[in-house]
KEKOL-284132 format. One record per atom (N, C-alpha, C): residue in one letter; x, y, z; atom name; residue number from 1. Coordinates in Angstrom, 2 decimals, padded with zeros to 5 digits. Layout:
KEKOL-284132
NODE  resn     east    north       up  name  resi
NODE     A        X        Y        Z    CA   NUM
...
//
This chain:
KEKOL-284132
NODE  resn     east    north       up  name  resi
NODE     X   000.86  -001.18   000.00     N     1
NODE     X   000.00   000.00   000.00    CA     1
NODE     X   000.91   001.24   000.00     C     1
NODE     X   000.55   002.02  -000.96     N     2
NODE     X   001.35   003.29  -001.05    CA     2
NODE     X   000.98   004.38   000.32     C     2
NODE     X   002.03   005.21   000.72     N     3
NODE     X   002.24   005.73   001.80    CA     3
NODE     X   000.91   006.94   001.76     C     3
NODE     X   000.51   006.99   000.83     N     4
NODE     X  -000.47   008.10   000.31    CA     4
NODE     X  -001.86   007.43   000.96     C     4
NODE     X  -001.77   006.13   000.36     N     5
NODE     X  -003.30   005.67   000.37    CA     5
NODE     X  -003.74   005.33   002.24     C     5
NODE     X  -001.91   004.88   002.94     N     6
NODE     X  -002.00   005.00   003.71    CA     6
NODE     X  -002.39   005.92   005.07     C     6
NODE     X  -001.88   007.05   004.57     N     7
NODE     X  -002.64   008.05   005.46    CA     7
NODE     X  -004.09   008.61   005.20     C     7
NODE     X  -004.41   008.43   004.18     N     8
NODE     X  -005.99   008.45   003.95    CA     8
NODE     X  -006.56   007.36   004.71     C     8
NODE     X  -006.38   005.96   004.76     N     9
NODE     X  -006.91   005.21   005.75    CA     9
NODE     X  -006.90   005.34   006.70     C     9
NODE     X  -006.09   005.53   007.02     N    10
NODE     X  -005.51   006.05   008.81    CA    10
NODE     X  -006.43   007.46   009.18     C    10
NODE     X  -006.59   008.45   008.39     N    11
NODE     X  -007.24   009.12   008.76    CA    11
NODE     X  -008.96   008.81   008.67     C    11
NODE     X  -009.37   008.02   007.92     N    12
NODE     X  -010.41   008.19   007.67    CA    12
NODE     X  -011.24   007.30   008.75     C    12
NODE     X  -009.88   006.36   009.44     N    13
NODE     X  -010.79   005.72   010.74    CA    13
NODE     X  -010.28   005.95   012.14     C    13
NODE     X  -009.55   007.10   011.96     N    14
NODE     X  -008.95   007.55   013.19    CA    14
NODE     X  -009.66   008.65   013.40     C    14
NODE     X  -010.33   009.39   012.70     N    15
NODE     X  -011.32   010.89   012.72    CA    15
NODE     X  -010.35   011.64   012.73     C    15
NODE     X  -009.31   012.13   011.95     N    16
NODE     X  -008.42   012.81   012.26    CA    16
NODE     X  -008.34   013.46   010.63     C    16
NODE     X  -007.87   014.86   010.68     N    17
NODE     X  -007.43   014.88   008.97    CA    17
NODE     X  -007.28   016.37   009.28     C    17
NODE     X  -006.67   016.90   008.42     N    18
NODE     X  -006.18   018.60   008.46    CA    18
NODE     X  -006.74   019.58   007.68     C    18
NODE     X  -008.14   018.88   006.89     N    19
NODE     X  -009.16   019.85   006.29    CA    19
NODE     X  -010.02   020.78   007.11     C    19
NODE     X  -010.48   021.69   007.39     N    20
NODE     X  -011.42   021.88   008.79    CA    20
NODE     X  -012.84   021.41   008.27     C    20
NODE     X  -013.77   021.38   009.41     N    21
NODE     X  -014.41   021.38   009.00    CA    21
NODE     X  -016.04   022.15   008.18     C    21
NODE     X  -016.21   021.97   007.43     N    22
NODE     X  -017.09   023.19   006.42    CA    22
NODE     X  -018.16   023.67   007.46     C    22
NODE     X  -017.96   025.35   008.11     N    23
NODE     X  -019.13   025.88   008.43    CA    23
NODE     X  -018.94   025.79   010.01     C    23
NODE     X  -017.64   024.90   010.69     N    24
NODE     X  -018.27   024.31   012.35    CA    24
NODE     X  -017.04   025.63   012.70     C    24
NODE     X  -017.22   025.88   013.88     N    25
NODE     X  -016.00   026.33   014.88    CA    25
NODE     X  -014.91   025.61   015.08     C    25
NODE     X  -013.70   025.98   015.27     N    26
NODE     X  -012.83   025.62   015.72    CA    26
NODE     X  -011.65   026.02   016.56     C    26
NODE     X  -011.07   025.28   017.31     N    27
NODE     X  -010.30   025.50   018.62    CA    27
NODE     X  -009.08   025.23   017.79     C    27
NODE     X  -008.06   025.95   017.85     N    28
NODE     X  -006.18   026.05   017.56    CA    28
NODE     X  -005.61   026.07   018.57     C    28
NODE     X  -004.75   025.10   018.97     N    29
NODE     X  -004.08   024.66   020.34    CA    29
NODE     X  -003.11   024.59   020.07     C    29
NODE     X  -001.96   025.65   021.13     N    30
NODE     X  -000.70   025.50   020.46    CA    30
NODE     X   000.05   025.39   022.04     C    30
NODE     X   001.25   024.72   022.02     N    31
NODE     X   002.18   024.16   023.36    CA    31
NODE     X   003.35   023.24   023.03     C    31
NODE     X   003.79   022.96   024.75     N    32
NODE     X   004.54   021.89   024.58    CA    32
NODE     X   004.11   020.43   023.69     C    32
NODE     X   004.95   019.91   022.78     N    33
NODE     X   004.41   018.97   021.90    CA    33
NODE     X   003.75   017.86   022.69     C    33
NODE     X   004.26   017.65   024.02     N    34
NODE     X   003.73   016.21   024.43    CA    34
NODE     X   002.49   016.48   025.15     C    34
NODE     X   002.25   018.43   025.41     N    35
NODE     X   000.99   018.32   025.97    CA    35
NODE     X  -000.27   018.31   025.03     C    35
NODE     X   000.58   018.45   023.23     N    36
NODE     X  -000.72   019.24   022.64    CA    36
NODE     X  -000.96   017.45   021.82     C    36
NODE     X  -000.20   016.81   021.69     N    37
NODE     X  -000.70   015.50   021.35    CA    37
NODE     X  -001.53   014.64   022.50     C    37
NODE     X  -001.07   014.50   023.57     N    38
NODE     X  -001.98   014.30   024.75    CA    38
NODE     X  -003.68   015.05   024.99     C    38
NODE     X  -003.44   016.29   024.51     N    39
NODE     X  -005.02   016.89   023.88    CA    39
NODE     X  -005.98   016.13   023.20     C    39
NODE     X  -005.23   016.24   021.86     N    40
NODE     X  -005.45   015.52   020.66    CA    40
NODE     X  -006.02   014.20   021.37     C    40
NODE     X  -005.39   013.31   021.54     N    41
NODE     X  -005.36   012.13   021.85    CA    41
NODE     X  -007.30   011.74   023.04     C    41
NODE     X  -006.93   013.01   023.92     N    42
NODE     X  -008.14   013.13   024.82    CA    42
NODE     X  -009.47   013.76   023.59     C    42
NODE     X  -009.10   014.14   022.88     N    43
NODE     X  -010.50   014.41   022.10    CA    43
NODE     X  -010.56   013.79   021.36     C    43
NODE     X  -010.14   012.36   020.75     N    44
NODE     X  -010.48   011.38   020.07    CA    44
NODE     X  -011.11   010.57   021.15     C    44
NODE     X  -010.61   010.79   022.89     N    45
NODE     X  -011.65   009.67   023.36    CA    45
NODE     X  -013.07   010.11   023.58     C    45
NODE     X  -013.42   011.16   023.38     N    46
NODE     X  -015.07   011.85   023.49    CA    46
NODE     X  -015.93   010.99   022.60     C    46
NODE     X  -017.06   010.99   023.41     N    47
NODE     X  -017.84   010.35   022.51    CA    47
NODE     X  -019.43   011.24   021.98     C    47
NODE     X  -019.53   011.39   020.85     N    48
NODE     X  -018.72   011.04   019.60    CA    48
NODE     X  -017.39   011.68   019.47     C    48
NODE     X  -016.63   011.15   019.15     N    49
NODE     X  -014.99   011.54   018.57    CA    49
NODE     X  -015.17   012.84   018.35     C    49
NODE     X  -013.92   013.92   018.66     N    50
NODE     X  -014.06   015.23   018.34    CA    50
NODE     X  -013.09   015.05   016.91     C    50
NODE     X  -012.98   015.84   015.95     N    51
NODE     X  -012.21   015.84   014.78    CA    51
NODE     X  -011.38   016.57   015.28     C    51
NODE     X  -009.94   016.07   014.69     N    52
NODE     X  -008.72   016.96   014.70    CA    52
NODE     X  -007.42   016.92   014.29     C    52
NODE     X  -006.87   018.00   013.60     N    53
NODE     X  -006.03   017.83   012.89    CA    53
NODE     X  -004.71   017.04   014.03     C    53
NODE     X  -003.90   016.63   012.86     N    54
NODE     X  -002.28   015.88   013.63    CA    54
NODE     X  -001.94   017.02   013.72     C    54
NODE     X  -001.11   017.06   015.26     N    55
NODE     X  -000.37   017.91   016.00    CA    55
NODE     X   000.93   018.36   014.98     C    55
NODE     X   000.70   019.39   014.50     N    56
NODE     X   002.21   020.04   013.28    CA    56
NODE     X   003.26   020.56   014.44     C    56
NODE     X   004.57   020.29   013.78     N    57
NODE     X   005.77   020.90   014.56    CA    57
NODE     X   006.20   022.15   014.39     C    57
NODE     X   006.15   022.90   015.54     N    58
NODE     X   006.71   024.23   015.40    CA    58
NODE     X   007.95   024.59   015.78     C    58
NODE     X   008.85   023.85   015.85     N    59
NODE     X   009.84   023.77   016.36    CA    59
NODE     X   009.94   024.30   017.92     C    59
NODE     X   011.16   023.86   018.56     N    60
NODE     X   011.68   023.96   019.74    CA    60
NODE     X   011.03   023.45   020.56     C    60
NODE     X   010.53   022.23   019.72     N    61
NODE     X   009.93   021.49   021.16    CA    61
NODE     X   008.31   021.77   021.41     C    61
NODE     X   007.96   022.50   020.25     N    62
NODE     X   006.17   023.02   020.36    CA    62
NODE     X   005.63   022.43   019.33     C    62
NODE     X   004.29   022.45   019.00     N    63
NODE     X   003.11   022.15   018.12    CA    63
NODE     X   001.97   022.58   018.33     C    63
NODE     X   001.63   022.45   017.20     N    64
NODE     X  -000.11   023.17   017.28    CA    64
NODE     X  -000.70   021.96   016.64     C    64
NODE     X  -002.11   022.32   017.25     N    65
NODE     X  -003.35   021.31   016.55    CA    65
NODE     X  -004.99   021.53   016.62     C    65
NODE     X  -005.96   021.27   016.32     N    66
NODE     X  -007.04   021.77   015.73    CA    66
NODE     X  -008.13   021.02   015.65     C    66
NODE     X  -008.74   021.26   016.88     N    67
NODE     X  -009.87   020.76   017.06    CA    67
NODE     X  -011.42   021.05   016.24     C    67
NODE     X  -012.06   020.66   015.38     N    68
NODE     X  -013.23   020.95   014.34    CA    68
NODE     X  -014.08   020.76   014.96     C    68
NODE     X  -015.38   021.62   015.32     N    69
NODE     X  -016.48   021.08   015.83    CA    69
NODE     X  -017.36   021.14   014.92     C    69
NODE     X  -019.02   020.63   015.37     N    70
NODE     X  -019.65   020.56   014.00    CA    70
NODE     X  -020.55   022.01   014.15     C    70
NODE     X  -020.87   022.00   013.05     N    71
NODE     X  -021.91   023.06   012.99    CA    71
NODE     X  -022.94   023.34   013.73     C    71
NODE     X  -023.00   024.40   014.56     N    72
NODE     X  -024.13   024.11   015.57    CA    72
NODE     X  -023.55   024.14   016.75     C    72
NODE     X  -021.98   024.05   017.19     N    73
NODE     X  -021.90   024.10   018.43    CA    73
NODE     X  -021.90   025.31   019.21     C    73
NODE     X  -022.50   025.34   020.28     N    74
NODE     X  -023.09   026.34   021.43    CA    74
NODE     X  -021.39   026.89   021.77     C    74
NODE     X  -021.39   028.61   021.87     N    75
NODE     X  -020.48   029.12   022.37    CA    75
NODE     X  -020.23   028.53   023.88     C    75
NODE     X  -021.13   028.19   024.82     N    76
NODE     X  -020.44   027.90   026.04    CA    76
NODE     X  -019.78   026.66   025.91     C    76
NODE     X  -020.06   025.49   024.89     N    77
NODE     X  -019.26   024.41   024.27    CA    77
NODE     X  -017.68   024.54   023.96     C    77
NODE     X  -017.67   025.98   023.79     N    78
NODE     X  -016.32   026.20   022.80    CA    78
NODE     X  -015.56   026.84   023.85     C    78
NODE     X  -016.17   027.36   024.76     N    79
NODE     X  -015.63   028.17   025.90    CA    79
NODE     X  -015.03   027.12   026.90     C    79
NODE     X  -015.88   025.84   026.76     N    80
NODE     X  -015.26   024.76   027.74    CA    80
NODE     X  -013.81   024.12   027.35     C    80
NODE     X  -014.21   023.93   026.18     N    81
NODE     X  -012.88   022.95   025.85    CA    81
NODE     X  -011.87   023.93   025.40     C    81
NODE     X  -011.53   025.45   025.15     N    82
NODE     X  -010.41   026.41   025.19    CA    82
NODE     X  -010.14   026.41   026.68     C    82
NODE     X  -011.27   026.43   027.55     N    83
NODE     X  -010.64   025.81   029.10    CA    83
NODE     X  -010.26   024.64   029.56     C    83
NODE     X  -010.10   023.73   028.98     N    84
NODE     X  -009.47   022.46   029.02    CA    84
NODE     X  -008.46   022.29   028.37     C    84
NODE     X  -008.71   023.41   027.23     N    85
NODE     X  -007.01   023.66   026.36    CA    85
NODE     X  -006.21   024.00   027.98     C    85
NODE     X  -006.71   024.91   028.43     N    86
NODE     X  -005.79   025.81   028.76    CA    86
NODE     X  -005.04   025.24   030.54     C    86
NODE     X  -006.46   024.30   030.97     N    87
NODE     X  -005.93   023.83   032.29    CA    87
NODE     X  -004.51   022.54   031.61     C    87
NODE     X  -004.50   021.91   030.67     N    88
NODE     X  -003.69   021.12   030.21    CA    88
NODE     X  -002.09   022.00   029.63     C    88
NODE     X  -002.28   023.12   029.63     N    89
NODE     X  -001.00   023.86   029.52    CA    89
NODE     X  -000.92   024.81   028.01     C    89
NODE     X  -001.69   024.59   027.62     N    90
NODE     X  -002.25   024.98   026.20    CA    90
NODE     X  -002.68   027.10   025.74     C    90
NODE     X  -001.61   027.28   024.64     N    91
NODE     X  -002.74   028.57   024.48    CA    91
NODE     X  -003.98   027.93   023.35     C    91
NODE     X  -004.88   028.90   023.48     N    92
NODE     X  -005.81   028.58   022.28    CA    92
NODE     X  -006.37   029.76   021.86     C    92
NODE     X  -007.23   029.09   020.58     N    93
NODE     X  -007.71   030.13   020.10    CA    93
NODE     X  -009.01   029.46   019.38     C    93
NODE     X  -009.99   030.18   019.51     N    94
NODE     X  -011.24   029.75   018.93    CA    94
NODE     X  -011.35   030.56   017.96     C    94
NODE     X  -011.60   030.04   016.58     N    95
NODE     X  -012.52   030.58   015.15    CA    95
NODE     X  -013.14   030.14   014.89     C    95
NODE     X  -014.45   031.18   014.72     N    96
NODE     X  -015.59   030.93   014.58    CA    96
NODE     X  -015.81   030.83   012.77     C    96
NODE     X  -016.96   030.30   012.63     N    97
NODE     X  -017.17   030.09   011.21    CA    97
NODE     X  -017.55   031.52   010.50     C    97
NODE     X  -016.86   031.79   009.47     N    98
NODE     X  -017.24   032.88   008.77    CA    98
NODE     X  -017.76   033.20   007.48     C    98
//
């Protein structure tokens, strides 16, 4: 299997992928790398799965990553989990759909 087709699988049953998603809000989490994959990692265990991009390297030891919500989610929704960014060590940033 080509390395291509491979990460399309991988993403497509991991809920994970770096498109956002069309129309929803989204949370940008940026930190220490092992806290912002440990994020990541905690919002794939929500149920239903939260979408989110793989943690990109920013060098020196940081990364960012990107939580998609769906369309429809309630500002105090978005307010929670930028506070869960943030008790985990995290800055964030919420954008809203425009």
């Amino acid at each position: 299997m080509t390395m291509a087709a491979t990460m399309v699988l991988a993403c497509a049953t991991a809920g994970c992928g770096v498109a956002p998603v069309a129309g929803g809000p989204e949370l940008t989490v940026a930190g220490p790398s092992a806290a912002v994959e440990a994020f990541v990692r905690a919002q794939g265990a929500h149920r239903p799965t939260r979408m989110t991009s793989f943690p990109q390297a920013l060098g020196d030891g940081r990364s960012s990553a990107r939580v998609m919500m769906p369309i429809g989610t309630p500002a105090a929704a978005m307010q929670a989990l930028s506070q869960e960014a943030v008790a985990a060590g995290l800055r964030s940033i919420v954008v809203a759909p425009g």
